[in-house]
N, C-alpha and C positions, 0 to 999 in steps of 0.2 A: 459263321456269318448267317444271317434271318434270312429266308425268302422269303416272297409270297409264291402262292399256289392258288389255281381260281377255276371257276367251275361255273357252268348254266344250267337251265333247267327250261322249259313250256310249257303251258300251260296245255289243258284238255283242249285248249277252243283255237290252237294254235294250228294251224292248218296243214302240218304235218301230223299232229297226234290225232288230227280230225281222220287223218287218212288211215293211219295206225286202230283206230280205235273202230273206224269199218271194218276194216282186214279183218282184226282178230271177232269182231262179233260176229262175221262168216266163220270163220275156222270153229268158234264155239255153238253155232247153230248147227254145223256136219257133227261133230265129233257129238254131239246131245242123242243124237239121232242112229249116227251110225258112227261109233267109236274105229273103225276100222279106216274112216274116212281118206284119204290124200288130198292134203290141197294144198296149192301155193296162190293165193290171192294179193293182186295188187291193187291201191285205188288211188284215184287222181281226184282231186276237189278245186275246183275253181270257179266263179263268179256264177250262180245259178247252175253248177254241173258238177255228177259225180260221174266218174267214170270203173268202172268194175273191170281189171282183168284176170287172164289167171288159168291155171289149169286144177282140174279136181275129176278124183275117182272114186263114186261113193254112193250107196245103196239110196240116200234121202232127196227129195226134194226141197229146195229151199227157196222160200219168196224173197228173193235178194234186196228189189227196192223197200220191203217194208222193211227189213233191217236195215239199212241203211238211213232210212228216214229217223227209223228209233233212234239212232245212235245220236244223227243229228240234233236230235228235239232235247235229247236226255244233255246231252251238253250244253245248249241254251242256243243254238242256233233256231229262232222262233218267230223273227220279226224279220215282215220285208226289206224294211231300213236296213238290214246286212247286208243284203243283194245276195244272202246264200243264208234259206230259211229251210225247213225240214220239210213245208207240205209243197212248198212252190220250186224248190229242185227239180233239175231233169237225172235221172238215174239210167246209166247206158250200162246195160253189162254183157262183157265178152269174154265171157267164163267158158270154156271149151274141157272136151278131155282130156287127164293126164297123160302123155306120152309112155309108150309102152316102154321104149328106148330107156326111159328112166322108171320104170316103176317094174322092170326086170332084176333089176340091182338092188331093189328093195327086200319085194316081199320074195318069201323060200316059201319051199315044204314047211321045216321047222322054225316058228317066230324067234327062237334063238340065235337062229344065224342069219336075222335080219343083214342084209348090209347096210351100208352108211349113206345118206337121201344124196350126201354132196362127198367132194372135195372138201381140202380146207384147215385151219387151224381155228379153234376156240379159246378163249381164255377167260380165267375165274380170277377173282380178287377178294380180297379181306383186309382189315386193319381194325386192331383195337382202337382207334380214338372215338369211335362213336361205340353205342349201347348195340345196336345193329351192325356192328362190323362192317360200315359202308365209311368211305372220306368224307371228309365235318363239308367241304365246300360243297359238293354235290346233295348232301343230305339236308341243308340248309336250304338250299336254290329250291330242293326239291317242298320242302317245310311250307317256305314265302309262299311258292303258286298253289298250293292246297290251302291256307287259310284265306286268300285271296278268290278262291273260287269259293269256299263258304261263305265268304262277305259278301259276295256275288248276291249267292240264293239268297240267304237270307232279307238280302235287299233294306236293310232297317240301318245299320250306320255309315253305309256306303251307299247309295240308292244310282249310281249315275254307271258302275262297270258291263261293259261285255265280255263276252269271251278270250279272247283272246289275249295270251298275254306271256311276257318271258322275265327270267331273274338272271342274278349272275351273284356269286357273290366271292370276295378272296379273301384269303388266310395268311397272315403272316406266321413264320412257324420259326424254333429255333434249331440252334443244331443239330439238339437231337432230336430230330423232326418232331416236334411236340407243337400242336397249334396253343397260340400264345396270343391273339387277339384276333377283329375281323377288321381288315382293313375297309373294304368297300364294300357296299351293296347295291346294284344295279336294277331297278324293276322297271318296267316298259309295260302298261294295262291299257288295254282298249277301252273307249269312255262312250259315253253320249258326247253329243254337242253339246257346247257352252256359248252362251252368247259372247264372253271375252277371252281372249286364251290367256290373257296376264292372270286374270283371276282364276280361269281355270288349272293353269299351272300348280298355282300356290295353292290350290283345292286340293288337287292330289296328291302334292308332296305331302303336303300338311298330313293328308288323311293315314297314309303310307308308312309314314314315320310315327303318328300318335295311335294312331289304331292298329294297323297290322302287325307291324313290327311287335308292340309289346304284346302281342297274342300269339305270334310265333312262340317268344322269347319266353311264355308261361307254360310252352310245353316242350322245354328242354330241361335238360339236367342240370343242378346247379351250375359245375364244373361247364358246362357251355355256356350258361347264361354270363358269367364271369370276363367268354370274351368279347361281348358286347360294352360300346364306351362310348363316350361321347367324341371321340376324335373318327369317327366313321364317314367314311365317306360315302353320302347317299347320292346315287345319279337316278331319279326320277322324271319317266319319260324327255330322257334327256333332249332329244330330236323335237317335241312339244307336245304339237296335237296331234293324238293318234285315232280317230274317229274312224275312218277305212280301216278294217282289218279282216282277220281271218281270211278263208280261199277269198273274198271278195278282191283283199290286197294285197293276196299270195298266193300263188298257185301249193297246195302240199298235197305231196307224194309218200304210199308208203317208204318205212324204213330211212327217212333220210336223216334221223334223230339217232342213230347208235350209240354215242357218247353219252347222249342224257340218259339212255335206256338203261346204261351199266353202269360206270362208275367214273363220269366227269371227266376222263383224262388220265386218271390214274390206273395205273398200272398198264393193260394192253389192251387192246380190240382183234380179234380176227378179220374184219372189214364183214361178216354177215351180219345181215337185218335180221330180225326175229318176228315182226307180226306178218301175218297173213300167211304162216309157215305150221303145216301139223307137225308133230314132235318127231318122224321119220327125219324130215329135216334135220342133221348134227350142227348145222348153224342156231338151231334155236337150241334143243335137246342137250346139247353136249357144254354149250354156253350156262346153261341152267347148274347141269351137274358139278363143272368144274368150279361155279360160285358155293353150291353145297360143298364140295372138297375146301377150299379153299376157308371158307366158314368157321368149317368143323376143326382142320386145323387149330386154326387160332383160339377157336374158343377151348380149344383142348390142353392151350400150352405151348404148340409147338414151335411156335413164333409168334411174333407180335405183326407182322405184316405177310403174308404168303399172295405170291402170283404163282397161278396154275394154268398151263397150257396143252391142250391135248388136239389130234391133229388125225384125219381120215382118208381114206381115197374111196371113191364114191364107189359101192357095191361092195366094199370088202367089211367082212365082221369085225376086226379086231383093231383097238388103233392104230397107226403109225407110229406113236412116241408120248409120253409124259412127261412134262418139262416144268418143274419149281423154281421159284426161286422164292426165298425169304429176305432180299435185300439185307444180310448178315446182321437178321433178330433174332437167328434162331437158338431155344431154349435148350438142344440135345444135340448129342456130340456123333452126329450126323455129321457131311455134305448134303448140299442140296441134290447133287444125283441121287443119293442115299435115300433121301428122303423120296424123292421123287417113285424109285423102285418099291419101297414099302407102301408110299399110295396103291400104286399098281395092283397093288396084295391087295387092299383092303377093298377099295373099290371096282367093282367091273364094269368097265367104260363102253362095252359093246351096246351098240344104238337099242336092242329090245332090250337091255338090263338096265340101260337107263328110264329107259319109258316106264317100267315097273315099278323101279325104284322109288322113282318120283309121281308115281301115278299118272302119267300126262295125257292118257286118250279119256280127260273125262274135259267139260266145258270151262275151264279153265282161267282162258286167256285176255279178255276182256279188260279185266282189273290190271290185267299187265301193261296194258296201251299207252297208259299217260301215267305219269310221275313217278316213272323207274319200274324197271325190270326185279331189281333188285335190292334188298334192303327192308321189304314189306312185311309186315304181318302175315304170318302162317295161323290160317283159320278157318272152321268151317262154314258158311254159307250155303241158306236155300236160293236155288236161279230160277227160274218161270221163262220155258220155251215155247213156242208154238207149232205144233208139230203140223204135218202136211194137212191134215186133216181140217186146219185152222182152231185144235184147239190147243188151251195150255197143259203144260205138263211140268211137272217139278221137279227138280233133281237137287241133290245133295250134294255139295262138292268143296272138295278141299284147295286151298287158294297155296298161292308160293309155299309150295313142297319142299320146296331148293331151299328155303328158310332155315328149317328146321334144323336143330342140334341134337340131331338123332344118331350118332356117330360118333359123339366124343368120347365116351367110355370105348367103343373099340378103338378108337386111333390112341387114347394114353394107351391103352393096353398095347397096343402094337410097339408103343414108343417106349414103351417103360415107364410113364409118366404118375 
């Protein structure tokens, strides 16, 4: 029997990634500075206000409100008409010391027996129906709000959007779970005024539907493009006019986007956030790694779908447990315990083994803010810091580590593959 299956996505100017995307440019200004850093930073964005909280243990100084202003500006918050613009913000920050209580549990004599930042269980996901191993509804939601933010900038065949803005889109699939068309698509974009909302209306679907869509739809793989049709159901700023938005017409708080961060819906969540968290954190850290395992799996052969879940108790070096399943695609005459145990082997899941693995005390995290954690390009970029000093300085660094398919050859080899 066909379901469907459906997924969202934010955009950057959405006032939860607005908050996300502070967080993590504090965590990549400490970690630029002093790689050894601890922070857990939260921020709150609402109508003319940013609020900064948080704890951090860490050799640098950081001018907190001009990041924060950067982040805001680089997003397109710029115009007083938002009621939340980059220079006329109030920036309050109540960034204090990391508790000893908790950063005894951390760092040791030897960074190999780091322990674990939290409590907790983590969980990784994969599936072949995309080229990036992420589910076609979330990679698609995730698609819409990036060429929608380019029509933004670019401002030449869209001239009237703001920031803010959200997708959704569903999949109808068959039994054997195979997407087989796209039933709906959902988009909601913050506008300028209009002098009419009838004519407004019909502006944006119009535009939505003849411009966006087919610029989405020219950068996916035939095999996707295929399930686009004309029986689709578009709901374009369904509610009408959206002229209020962003923190002006919403308060956003770190972390309260988890689902968009990972994977739609699919597969599991542990319930931890990831921005405004240094890699010590196994809520961000081990979330990362288990999507590498999970990845490299699939790309290896060993299933056609794999969930990974791994699970800590805060201070302790070694996990609790490793937990698979392949929702019975699997290619080799395993059990999933089985399989589970041979992960075990290949990967070492202790919180410094992963930081290395994956390189994570470099500046990072930024790019991870808005339009998913997971599923991105692995690639190197130069970033431009400012250090205490107030000058710039440059650094080299490698983006979604967790990406990479650096493991396949060991895991067939483990497999027999």
């Amino acid at each position: 029997m066909p379901y469907l299956f459906t997924s969202e996505s934010v955009s950057e100017g959405h006032p939860d990634k607005v908050a996300d995307q502070i967080s993590d440019a504090l965590i990549d200004n400490f970690l630029a500075f002093d790689p050894d850093s601890k922070v857990a930073c939260e921020t709150l964005v609402t109508t003319g206000q940013v609020v900064l909280a948080g704890e951090v243990k860490s050799n640098t100084y950081l001018d907190v409100q001009r990041i924060a202003r950067d982040v805001i500006e680089k997003i397109g918050y710029t115009k007083a008409e938002y009621q939340f613009d980059s220079k006329s913000c109030g920036v309050l920050s109540a960034i204090h010391e990391q508790s000893e209580d908790i950063n005894r549990g951390v760092d040791r004599a030897s960074k190999e027996l780091q322990g674990a930042g939290d409590q907790g269980m983590m969980f990784g996901y994969a599936t072949n129906e995309t080229e990036n191993y992420m589910p076609l509804a979330l990679d698609l939601s995730h698609k819409i709000l990036q060429v929608l933010a380019d029509l933004r900038r670019e401002n030449k065949e869209i001239t009237y959007l703001r920031p803010d803005a959200k997708s959704q889109v569903t999949i109808e699939y068959n039994d054997d779970n195979t997407p087989t068309r796209i039933d709906a698509i959902v988009v909601s974009t913050q506008h300028d005024d209009f002098d009419e909302e009838e004519a407004m209306l019909a502006k944006i679907k119009s535009d939505i539907i003849n411009i966006l869509i087919p610029r989405v739809k020219a950068q996916l793989p035939e095999r996707i493009q295929k399930l686009f049709n004309d029986d689709i159901k578009y709901h374009i700023n369904p509610t009408g006019k959206f002229v209020i938005g962003g923190p002006h017409g919403d308060t956003g708080l770190t972390g309260r986007k988890i689902i968009v961060d990972t994977y739609g819906g699919k597969g599991a969540h542990g319930g931890g956030a990831f921005s405004g968290k240094d890699p010590s954190k196994v809520d961000r850290s081990a979330a990362y790694a288990t999507r590498h395992i999970a990845k490299n799996l699939v790309a290896a052969g060993v299933a056609d779908e794999v969930l990974v879940q791994v699970s800590y108790a805060i201070g302790v070096v070694e996990p609790m447990g490793i937990y698979v399943n392949t929702y019975g695609t699997s290619k080799v005459q395993m059990n999933d315990g089985d399989i589970a145990r041979k992960v075990s082997e290949i990967f070492d899941m202790r919180p410094y083994a992963i930081e290395t693995r994956l390189n994570l005390r470099t500046p990072m995290y930024s790019e991870t803010a808005a339009y998913g954690h997971m599923g991105r390009k692995n690639e190197v970029v130069k970033k431009v810091f400012i250090n205490s000093n107030n000058q710039p300085q440059e650094f080299e660094v490698e983006l979604f580590t967790w990406e990479k398919l650096d493991y396949v050859d060991k895991v067939k080899k483990a497999f027999g593959l």
